[in-house]
N, C-alpha and C positions, 0 to 999 in steps of 0.2 A: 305406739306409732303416732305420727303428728303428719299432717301436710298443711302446706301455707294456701290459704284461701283466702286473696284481695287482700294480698300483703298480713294478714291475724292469722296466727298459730293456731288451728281448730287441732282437737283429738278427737281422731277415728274412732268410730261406736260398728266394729265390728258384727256383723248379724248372719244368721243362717241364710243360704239360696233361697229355701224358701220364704222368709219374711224376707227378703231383699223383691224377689220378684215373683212370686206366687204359686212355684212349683219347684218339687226337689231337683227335679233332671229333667234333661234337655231333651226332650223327644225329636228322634231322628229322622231324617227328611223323607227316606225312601218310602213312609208311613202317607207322607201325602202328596197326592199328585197336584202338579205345578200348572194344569190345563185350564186356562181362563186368570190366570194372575194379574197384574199389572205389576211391570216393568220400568224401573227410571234409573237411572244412570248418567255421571258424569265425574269424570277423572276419576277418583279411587273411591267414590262413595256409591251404593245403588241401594237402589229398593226393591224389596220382591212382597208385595201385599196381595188381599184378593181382591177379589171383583170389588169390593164396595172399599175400595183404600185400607181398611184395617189389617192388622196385624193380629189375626186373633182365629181359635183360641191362644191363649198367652203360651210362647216357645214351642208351638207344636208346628214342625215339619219348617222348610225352607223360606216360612215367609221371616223378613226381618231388613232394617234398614242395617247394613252392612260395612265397616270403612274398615281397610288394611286387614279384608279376611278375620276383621270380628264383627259377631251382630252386635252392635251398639244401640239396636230398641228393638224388644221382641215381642211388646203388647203395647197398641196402640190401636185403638177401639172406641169409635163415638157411638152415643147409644142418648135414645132424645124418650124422653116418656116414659123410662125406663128398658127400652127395647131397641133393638134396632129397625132405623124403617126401610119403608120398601125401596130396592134396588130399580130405577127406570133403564139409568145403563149407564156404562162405562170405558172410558179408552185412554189409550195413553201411547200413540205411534210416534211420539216425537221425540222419546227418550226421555227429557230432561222436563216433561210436563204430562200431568195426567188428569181429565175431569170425569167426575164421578157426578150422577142426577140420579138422588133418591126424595123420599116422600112420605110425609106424614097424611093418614086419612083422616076426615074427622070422626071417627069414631073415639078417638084420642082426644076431645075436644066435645063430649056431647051428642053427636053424631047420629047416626039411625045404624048399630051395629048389624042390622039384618044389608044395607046395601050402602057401608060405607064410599067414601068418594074422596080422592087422593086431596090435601088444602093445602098444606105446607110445603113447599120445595124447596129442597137442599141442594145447594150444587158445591161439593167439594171439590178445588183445585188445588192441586201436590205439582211442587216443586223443587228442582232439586239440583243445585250447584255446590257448595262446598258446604250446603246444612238444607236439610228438611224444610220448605216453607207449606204453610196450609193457607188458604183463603176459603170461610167458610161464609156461605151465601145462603140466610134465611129471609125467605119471603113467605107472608101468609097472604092466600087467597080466599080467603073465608069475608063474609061479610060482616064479622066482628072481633071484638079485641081478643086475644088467646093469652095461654100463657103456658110454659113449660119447663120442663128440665131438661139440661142440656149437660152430657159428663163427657169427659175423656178420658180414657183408660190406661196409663201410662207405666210401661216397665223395661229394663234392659238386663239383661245376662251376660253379656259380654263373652258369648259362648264363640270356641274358634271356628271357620269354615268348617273345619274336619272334623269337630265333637259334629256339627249341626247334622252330615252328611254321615255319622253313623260310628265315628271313633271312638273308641272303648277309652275312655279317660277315664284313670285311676284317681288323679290327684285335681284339684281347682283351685285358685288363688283366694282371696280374701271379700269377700261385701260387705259394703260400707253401707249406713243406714241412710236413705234417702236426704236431703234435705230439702227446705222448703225456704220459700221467702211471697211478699204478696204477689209478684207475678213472675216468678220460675220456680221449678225443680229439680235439682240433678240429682243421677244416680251414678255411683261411682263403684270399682272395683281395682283390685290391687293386685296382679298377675303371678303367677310362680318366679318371672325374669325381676321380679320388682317393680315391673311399671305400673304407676297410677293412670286409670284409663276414667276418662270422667264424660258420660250424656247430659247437657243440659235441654230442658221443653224450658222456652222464654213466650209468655202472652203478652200483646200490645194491649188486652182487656184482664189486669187481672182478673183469674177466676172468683167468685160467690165465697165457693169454700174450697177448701183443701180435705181429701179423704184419705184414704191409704192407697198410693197412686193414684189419684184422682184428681181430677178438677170438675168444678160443674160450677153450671151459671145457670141464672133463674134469670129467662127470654122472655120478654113481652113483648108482642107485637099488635099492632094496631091495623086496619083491614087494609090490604095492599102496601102495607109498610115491608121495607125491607131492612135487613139489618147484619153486618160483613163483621167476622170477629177471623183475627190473624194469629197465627203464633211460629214462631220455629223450631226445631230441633237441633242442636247443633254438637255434632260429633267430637271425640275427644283431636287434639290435637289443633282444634277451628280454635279462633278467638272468636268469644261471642260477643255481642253486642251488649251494653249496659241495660238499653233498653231496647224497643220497638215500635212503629208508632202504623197506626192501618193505614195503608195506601204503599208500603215500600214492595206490593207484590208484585206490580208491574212492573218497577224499576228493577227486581231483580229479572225476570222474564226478557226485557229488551238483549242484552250482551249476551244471555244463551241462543238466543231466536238470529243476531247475528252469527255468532260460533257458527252454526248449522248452513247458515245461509251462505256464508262465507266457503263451507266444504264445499254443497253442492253445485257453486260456480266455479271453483277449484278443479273437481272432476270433468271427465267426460260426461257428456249428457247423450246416454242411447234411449230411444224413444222408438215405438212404433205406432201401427195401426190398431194393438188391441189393447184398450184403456187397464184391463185386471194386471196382462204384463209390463206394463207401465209403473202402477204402482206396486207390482213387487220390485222391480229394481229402483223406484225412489225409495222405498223401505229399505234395502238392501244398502244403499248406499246411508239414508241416516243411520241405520242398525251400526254400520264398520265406522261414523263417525262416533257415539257414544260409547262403543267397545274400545276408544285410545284410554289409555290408563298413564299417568306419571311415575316413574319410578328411577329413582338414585339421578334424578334432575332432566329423566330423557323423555320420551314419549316413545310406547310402541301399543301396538294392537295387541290387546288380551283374548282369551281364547273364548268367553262365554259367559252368562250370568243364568243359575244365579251360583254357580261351584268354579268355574272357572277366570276370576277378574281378575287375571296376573297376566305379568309377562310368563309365555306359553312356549318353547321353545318350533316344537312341529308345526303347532297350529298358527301361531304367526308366521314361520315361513311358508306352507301352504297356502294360507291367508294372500299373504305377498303374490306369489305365483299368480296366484288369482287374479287379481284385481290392479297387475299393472297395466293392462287393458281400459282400466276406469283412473286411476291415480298411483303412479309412480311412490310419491311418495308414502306410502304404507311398505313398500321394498325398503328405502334406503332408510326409513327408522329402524326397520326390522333388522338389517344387513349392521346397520354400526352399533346398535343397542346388545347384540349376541355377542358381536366383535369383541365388543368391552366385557363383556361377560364370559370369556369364552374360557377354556380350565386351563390352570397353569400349575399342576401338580397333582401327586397321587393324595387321592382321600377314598378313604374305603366307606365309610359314613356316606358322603353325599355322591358316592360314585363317579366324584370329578376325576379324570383326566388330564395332561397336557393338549392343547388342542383341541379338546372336546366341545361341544355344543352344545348350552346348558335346557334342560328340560322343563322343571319348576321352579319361581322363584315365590318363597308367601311370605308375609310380613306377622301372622299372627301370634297368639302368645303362644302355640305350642311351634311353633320355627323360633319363635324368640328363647325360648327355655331347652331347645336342644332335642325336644322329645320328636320331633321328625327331621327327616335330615334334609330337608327345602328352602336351601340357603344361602344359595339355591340348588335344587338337585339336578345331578345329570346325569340319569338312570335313562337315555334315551338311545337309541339305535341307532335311529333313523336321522336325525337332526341335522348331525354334519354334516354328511353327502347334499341334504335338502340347501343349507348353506350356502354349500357350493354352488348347487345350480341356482340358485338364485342370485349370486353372485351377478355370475354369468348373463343370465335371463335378465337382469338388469342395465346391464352392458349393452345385453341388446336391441333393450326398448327406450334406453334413453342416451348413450354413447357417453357414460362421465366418465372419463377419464380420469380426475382426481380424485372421485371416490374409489373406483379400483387401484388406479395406485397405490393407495392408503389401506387397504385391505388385503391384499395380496399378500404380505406376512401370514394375516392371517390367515390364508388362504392355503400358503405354505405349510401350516401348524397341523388345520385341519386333515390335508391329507397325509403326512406322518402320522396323525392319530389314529385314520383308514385300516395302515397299514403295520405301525405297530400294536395298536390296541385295538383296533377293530376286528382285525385278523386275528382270535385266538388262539389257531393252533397252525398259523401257518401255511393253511390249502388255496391259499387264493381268496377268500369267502368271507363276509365279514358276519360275527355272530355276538350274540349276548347272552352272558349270565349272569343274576342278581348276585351283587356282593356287599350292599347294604341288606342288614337284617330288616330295615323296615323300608326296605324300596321294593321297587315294581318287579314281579317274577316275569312278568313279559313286556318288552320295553320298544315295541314295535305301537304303530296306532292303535292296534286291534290291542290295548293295555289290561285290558280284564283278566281275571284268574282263569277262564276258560275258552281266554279269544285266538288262542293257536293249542287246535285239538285234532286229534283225527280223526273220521268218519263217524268212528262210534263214541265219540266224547271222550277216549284218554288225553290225557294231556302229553304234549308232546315233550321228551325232557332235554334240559338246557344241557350243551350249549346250542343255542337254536339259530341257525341260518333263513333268514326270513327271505321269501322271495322277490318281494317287493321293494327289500332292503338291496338284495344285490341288483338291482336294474338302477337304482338312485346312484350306488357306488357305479355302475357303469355308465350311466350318462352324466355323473358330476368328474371322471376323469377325462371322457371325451371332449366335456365343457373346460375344461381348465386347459386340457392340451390345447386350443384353438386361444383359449385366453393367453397362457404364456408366451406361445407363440406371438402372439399378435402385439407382446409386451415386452419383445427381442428376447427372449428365451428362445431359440428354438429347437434346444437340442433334450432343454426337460419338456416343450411337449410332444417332442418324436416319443420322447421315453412313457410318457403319459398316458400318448394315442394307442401306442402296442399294449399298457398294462390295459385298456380298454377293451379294444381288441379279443382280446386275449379273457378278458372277464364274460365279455359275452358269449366266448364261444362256451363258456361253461356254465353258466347257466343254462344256456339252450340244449347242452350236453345232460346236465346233472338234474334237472328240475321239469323237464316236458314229459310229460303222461300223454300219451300216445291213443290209449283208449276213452281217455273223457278228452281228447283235445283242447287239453289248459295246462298250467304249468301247477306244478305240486306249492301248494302252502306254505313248505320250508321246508329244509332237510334239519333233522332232529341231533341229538347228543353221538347219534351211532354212524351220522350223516347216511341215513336213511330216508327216503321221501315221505315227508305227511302228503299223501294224497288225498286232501281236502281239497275241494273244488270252493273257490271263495273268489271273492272280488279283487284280491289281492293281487292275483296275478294278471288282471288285467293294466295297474299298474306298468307294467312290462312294455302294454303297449304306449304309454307316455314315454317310456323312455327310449321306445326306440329300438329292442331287445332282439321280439318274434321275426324272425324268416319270414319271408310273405307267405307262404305257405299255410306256419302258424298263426302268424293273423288272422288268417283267413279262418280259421277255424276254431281260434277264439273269439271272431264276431258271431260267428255261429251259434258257438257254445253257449257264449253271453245275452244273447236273442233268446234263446229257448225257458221256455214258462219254468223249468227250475230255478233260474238263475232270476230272469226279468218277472216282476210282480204284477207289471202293469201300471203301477207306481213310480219303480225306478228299479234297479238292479239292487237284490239282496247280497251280503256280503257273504254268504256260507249257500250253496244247492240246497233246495228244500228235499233232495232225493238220499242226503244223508241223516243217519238216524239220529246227529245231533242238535239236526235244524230245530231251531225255537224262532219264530217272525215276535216273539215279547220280549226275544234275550236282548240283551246289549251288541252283541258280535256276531251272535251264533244265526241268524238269518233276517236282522232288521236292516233300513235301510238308510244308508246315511248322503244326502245328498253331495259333500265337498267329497265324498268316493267315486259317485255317478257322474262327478265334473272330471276328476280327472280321470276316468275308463272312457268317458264321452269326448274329451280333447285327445286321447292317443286312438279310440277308433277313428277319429276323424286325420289325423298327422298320418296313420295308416293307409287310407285310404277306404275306410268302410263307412261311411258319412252315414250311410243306408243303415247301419248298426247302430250308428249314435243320436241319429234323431229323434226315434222311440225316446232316448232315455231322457231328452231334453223335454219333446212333450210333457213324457208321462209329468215329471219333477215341475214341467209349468201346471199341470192339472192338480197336480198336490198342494201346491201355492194358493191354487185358488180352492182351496177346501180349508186352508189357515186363518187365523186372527191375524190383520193386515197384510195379507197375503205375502206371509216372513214363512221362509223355511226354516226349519228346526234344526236343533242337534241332528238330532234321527227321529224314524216313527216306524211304528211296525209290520213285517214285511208280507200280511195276511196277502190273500191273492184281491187283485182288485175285481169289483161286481158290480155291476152296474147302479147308477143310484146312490151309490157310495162315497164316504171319504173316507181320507187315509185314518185307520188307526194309529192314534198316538201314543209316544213311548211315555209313558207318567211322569218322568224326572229329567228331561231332555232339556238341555240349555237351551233356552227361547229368548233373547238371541245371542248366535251363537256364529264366529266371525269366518270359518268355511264355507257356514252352511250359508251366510249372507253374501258372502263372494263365489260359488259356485253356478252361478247362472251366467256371469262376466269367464268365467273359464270355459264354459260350453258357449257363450256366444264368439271366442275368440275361435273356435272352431269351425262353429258354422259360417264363420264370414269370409274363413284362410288368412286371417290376419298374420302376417310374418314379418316380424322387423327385423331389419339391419342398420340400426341407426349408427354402429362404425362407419358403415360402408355409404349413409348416407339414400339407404331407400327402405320403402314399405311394400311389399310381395302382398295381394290380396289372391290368392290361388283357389281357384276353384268352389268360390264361395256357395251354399247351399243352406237356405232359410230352414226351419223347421216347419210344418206341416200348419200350423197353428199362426203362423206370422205370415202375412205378405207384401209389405214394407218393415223396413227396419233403416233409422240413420245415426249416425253416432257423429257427433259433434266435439271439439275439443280434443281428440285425440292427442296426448302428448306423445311424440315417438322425437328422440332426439332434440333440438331446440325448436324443431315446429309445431305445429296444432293441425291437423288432418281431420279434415270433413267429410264423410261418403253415407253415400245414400243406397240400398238393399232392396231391389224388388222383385218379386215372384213374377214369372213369365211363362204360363204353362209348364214345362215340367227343367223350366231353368231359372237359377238365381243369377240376374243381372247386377251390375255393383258400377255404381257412378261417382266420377271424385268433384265436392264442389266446391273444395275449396283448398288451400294449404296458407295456416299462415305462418311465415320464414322460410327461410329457402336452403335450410339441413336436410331438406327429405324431398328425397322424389317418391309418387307412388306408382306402382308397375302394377294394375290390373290385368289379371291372366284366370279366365274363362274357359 
């Protein structure tokens, strides 16, 4: 084999993994936990390194700089004096920038080894747009000339998301023997699909020497001298630069630092009185701008880093939900970006559908070579009906008209898919069964091998009617009848509203347990109830489902120390024998679940119920690194003195979990638009226990911008309008 390099025909010097990159196999991620990492992200490239920026040991666990769900560098390691030096501290809340202060002592240098004294400061600055840049900052504070060795430890695997996260790969493609030149080195790999995937590391200083992955430079510095060496990395697919020269790091850093600047004026800006929740919804809101990912020329919100940096099908439409309170538009990328993707035929492989709503889409070499079927897969349940209402919930916070027009086909597609594929046997009920050999056995949120079980950990067998699943199919038909209607249809949504109708009374019929006061987990293959007491079916109350009755007594239920941690509401009662607060499903806590059980207690009328769960989730915020809520963390009972335990491999950050506080603040303020209709409902607004101002600026609803201000008044939330600008939207305050 040959490839062309700078126009000359080079022949490939094929080599083993291990002399490619210093270990036979890829060691899998769940081996190391992700608590204390640093984070960078932008468009489809990220970083997951640890506290001191490296990547190391070499391919062990989730750290790795990452493009199109391959790791493209999986050791990356500076090491001065032979060792590494001491860590002072490290951060990186901005996404797209990370500074790292560590320190050479002089004992390194002559020193008094009995009580050395920190000399040398390092400050490592990572950045990250469409390649790796480093700016590294040596200063000596010693009162005389020093002198050192300085290496970098450099490798790539080009291993796929899913070998890193634990995939049994039988087969790997090809490694090419590194090459070198005076100031870069790339390392190259040849894929089972045929594609040549190539990492270049470019230095504006060539290095001293070249080792085996290696570079080092022999530092001299003279007393209070400082001295900047640059380089970058630049992933396969980038064009790199011929050269580099020091000083291009700030000029890359300007046009990201606007990108950001440019979101968070874009948004709504809610603020209050207490500075901790402050900066978790500015974190929240940079987190959902550097989870936008590109893909097939669109933009939509990815579900997580560092396993999930795709288009996501559930978790961008819950995303959406969320946060059109803050920015609209994260709905209408999500809404046309599915649209375009949505299934137009049977494939038993990728479990598409006609009309269906796609679940995973990954780019890497095992979706490129056939061996998973995410291609995207639509092994999902739940997606379509989410869709719909967000369709809908679109409509009704911003009133476009030409974008539902325009979708309304689809809209059309989706629910024939409800009804003839989602309904498998017929009864009213929409259910799923895997029918890819290598897709999901359970294709609900709760997606784990043992996240829909019954009490005692059997698993419940397909085909499985989820209950969270039919409250989605009943309020995404109820949303459509009002939409058709309202789109001169009126006779498909008479027809609409009655299948509605008519689906809730069976639910409420087929799924309420009577003696836990909650709705059963799902009915199973025998349409038997799994009566699992889980978070699931608080779901039910977003949509609108429960009787008042049952309301009432799954705020109850939901309140009670089984259920509520103190932290936030566990997904599974800790009173069944299957409850684990370490699993993934079986009793941890995932905060975009506690946003929306905490928006339908409150649409309920049990505010009283939902404000615990907003606290407690503000109080776990602030026991976080940059007070960012996680994937999930674990559902131990809370104890004074304490913070939350963390789940070890939990996307940090992760785009529900970053929009889940914008869904429970839309609650607690009664925010309700009708920007058809031309108004904003603020109904019975009620702060959380922990705030006592709150204002929200920039509101988009409709063509206006809506200003109102939130204050505690004894045992009343008072709501004041100060402003509207355009004159789309009236607001109707009701206290």
């Amino acid at each position: 084999m040959s490839r062309e390099s700078a126009g000359v025909e080079v022949e490939e010097r094929i080599i083993p993994m291990e002399e490619a990159v210093g270990y036979a196999a890829v060691d899998p991620a769940h081996e190391t936990p992700l608590d204390g990492v640093l984070v960078l992200k932008h468009a489809r490239l990220y970083l997951v390194a640890d506290g001191n920026g490296d990547i190391a040991p070499a391919g062990q666990g989730g750290l790795g700089l990452y493009h199109d769900d391959t790791r493209v560098l999986s050791h990356y390691e500076l090491r001065f004096c032979g060792h590494p030096p001491v860590l002072l501290s490290s951060h990186a809340p901005k996404m797209y920038g990370a500074q790292i202060d560590r320190a050479l002592s002089d004992r390194d240098f002559g020193g008094d080894p009995w009580d050395p004294k920190n000399s040398v400061h390092i400050r490592r600055e990572l950045l990250l747009d469409d390649r790796l840049s480093e700016r590294l900052t040596l200063t000596n504070f010693l009162t005389r000339d020093i002198s050192f060795r300085l290496e970098l430890r450099l490798g790539a695997d080009f291993a796929d998301i899913f070998e890193v996260r634990g995939w049994d790969r039988k087969e790997r493609g090809s490694y090419l023997a590194p090459e070198y030149s005076p100031d870069a080195v790339s390392f190259s790999y040849r894929g089972r699909d045929g594609r040549l995937l190539r990492t270049m590391a470019r230095f504006a200083e060539p290095p001293d020497e070249w080792g085996d992955r290696l570079a080092a430079w022999e530092v001299g510095l003279a007393p209070n001298e400082t001295r900047e060496i640059e380089w970058q990395i630049v992933p396969p697919e980038v064009e790199e630069l011929e050269t580099i020269e020091t000083g291009l790091f700030d000029g890359r850093r300007k046009p990201l630092a606007r990108i950001y600047r440019g979101w968070h004026q874009e948004c709504a800006a809610w603020s209050s009185d207490v500075a901790e929740f402050d900066s978790a919804l500015d974190q929240a809101v940079t987190d959902l701008r550097g989870l936008y990912v590109e893909s097939e020329g669109e933009e939509i919100i990815s579900a997580g880093i560092p396993w999930y940096s795709t288009a996501f099908g559930r978790d961008s439409l819950i995303t959406s939900l969320q946060t059109l309170p803050l920015n609209p538009r994260i709905a209408r990328d999500t809404l046309e970006y599915l649209a375009h993707h949505q299934g137009t035929r049977e494939n038993e492989f990728t479990e598409e559908q006609p009309g269906k709503i796609m679940h995973e889409l990954r780019r890497g070499e095992l979706a490129r070579a056939g061996e998973i079927p995410h291609i995207p897969y639509y092994g999902t349940i739940d997606a379509t009906p989410l869709w719909l209402i967000l369709l809908h919930e679109t409509w009704r916070w911003t009133g476009a008209r030409n974008l539902v027009e325009r979708l309304l086909p689809n809209a059309d597609r989706a629910l024939e898919w409800i009804d003839r594929y989602g309904d498998l046997d017929g009864d009213g009920l929409v259910e799923y069964r895997r029918v890819s050999e290598k897709g999901l056995a359970n294709q609900g949120w709760k997606d784990s091998h043992d996240g829909v079980s019954f009490p005692d950990g059997r698993p419940a067998r397909a085909p499985i009617a989820l209950v969270e699943v039919q409250g989605y199919v009943y309020d995404a038909k109820y949303r459509m009848a009002s939409l058709f209607s309202q789109f001169g249809q009126e006779e498909r949504g008479r027809a609409l509203l009655e299948e509605a109708r008519e689906m809730g009374a069976r639910i409420r019929e087929q799924y309420w347990l009577p003696d836990l006061g909650t709705f059963a987990l799902a009915l199973d293959g025998e349409k038997q109830p799994v009566p699992t007491a889980t978070s699931n079916a608080g779901h039910l109350l977003w949509s609108r489902v429960p009787t008042p009755e049952q309301a009432r007594l799954m705020a109850a239920h939901l309140s009670d120390g089984d259920m509520f941690s103190g932290w936030g509401l566990r997904t599974l009662s800790a009173r069944h024998p299957v409850y684990n607060p370490m699993s993934y499903h079986n009793g941890s806590i995932w905060p975009h679940d506690n946003a929306i059980v905490g928006l339908g207690l409150s649409i309920s009328g049990h505010t009283d119920a939902a404000l615990p769960i907003f606290s407690a989730l503000y109080d776990a915020a602030c026991g976080m690194r940059y007070h960012r809520l996680p994937e999930l963390f674990c559902g131990m009972q809370r104890a004074h003195g304490m913070r939350p335990v963390l789940y070890p491999v939990s996307c940090s950050p992760q785009a529900w979990a970053s929009g889940a506080f914008f869904m429970l603040l839309q609650g607690a303020t009664g925010l309700l638009p009708d920007a058809p209709a031309g108004v904003l409902h603020v109904r019975s607004p009620t702060l959380p226990p922990f705030l006592n101002e709150l204002t929200v600026r920039n509101l988009a609803v409709g063509e206006s911008r809506v200003s109102l201000q939130f204050q505690r008044r004894g045992g009343r939330t008072l709501a004041n309008l100060l402003g509207v600008e355009g004159d789309s939207i009236q607001v109707r305050i009701e206290i």
